[in-house]
N, C-alpha and C positions, 0 to 999 in steps of 0.2 A: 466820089462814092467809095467807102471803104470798102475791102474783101475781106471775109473772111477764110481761114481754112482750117482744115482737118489735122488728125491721123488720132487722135486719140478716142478712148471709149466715153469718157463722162470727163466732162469741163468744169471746173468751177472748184475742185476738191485736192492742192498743190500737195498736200500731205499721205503718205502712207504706212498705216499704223500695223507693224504684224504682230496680231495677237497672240500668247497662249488658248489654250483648250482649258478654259476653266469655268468653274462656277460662284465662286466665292461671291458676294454685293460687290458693285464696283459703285461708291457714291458718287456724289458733285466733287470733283476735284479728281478721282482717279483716270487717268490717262484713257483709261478703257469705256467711260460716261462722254458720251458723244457731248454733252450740255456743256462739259468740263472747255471743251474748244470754241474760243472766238471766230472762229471760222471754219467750213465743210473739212472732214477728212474722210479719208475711207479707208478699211476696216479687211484684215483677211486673218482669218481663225486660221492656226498652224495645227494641224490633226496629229494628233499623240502628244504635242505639246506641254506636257502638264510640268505646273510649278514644280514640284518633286523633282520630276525628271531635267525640268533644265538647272535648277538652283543647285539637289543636290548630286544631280548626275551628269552633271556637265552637258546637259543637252545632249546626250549620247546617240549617235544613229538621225540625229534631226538636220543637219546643215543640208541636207537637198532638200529637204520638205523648207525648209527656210528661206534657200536659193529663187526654188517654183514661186514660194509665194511672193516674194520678192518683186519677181519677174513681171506675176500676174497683176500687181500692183501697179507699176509702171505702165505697162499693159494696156492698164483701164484711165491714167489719166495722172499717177502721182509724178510729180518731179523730184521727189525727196523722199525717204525711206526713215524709219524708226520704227523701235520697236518696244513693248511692254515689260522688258525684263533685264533689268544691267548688267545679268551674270551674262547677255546675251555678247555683251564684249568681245567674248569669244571668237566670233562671229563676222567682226565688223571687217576685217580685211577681204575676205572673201564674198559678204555679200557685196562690200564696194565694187571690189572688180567686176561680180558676172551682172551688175542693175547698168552699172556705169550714169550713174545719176548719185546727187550727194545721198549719204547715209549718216545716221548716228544711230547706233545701236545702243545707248548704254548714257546714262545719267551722268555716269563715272568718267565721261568724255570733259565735262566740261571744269574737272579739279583744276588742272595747268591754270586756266584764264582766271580761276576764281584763287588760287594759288597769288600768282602776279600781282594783284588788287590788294593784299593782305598786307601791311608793313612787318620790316626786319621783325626775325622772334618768331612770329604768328607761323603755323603752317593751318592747311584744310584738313580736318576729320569726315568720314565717313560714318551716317547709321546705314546698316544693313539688314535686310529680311533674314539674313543668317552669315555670321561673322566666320562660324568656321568654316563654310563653304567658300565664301569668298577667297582666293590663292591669288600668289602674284602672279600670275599668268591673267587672270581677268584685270588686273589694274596694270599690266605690261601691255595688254591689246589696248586698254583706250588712254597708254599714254602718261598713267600715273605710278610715281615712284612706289617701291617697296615698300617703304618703310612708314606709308601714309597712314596715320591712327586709322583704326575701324572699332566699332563697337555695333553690335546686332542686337537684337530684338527677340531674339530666342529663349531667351531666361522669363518672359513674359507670362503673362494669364492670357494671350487673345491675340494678339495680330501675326506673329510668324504662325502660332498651330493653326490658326484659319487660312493663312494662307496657301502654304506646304499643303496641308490637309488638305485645301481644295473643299473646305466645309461650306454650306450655304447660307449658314448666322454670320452675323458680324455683330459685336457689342461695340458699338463705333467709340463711348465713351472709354471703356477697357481699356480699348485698340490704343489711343491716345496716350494714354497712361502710360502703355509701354513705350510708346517712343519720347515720351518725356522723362522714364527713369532712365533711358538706355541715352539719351540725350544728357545728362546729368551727369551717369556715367563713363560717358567720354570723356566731358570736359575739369571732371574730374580725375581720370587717370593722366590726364594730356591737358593741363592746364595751359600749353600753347597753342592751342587752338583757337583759331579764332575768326573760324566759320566753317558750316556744316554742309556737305553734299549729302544728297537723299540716294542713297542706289536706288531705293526698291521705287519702282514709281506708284504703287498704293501709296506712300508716304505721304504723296504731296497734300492730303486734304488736311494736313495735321502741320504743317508747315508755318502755319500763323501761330498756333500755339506753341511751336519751338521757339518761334522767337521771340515769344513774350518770356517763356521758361527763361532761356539759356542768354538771351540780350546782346547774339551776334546771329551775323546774316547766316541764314538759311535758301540755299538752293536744289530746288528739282527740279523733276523732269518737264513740267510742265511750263515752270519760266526758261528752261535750256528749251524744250521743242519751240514756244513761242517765240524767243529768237530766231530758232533754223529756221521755222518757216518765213520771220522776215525778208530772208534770204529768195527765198522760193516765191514772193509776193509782196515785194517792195508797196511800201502805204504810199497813194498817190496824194499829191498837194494842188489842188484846184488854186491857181494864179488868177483865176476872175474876180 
């Protein structure tokens, strides 16, 4: 007869996702669309949180409120921590220590591995929800060289001022647009390039259409978090 046992709040949900305080659409493919995951996660809204504030205020005054919810995740059931926003990098050392459970905070984590994969010549570009915010300090917390191309999405008609803005439309076609000029963009100024990280995780619903544009690999947050959580919830293989 098996046993089972305790200590946790809710079973079943290995991921934990800490949100901003926003309002913007989150469609099918955005990290914050519960649909968007092949399997349970659970969900903790960060209070004050707003894009603004963490993208272009460096998350100012947030790391305990980040910490708590962190905690409270763990808390209830996650064995693994993520979060909605890669400027969140920041972040990643300190929430590691006080959860003591893995973390990735940040899209931008996963450059090195996709780095390594690329043959001699080639390096990784980044699009960003706002290039000029982005500092080597956020690509020094998760790991990625200085000198890694970025190009952002700011010069656009619709996806950075929706999101910054924290506005409640989204012109999902617009949206597109711009991470396909600002895609273009890169690999035009950085013709060594030769595959794209997504910081912002809103990006990833638009990930297919990067790579039809642009004709090399595209990675987000949702094929990096779908890995970690392999980690966190190994696929079993029935031997019968």
């Amino acid at each position: 007869m098996s046993v089972a046992t305790g200590g946790k709040a809710i079973y079943g949900a290995a991921l934990g996702i800490l949100m901003l305080e926003a309002r913007f659409p989150r469609i099918l493919g955005d990290m914050g669309n519960a649909r968007t995951w092949p399997f349970p996660v659970l969900y903790r809204v960060v209070r004050d949180a707003s894009p603004e504030r963490v993208v272009r205020r460096r998350a100012e005054g947030l790391l305990p409120a980040f910490l708590d919810a962190a905690e409270e995740l763990v808390r209830l059931g996650a064995d693994g921590i993520t979060t909605n926003c890669g400027f969140l990098s920041l972040f990643q050392a300190e929430i590691a220590k006080r959860v003591k459970v893995p973390v990735a905070t940040s899209s931008l984590m996963q450059i090195p591995a996709v780095q390594a994969l690329l043959p001699p010549g080639k390096r990784v570009g980044v699009l960003t929800v706002d290039a000029r915010s982005l500092t080597t300090d956020h690509l020094k917390a998760a790991g990625v060289p200085a000198d890694t191309p970025v190009m952002g999405t700011e010069g656009g008609r619709e996806f950075t001022r929706v999101l910054i803005g924290n506005e409640e439309r989204l012109d999902v076609a617009t949206a597109e647009q711009d991470l396909l000029d600002a895609g273009r963009a890169l690999v035009a100024k950085h013709p060594e390039v030769g595959a794209v990280v997504l910081e912002c995780t809103n990006m990833a619903p638009y990930s297919a259409a990067l790579r039809r544009e642009l004709g090399i690999p595209i990675y987000d947050i949702v094929g990096f978090i779908t890995w970690f959580h392999s980690g966190l919830e190994p696929k079993r293989f029935s031997q019968s």
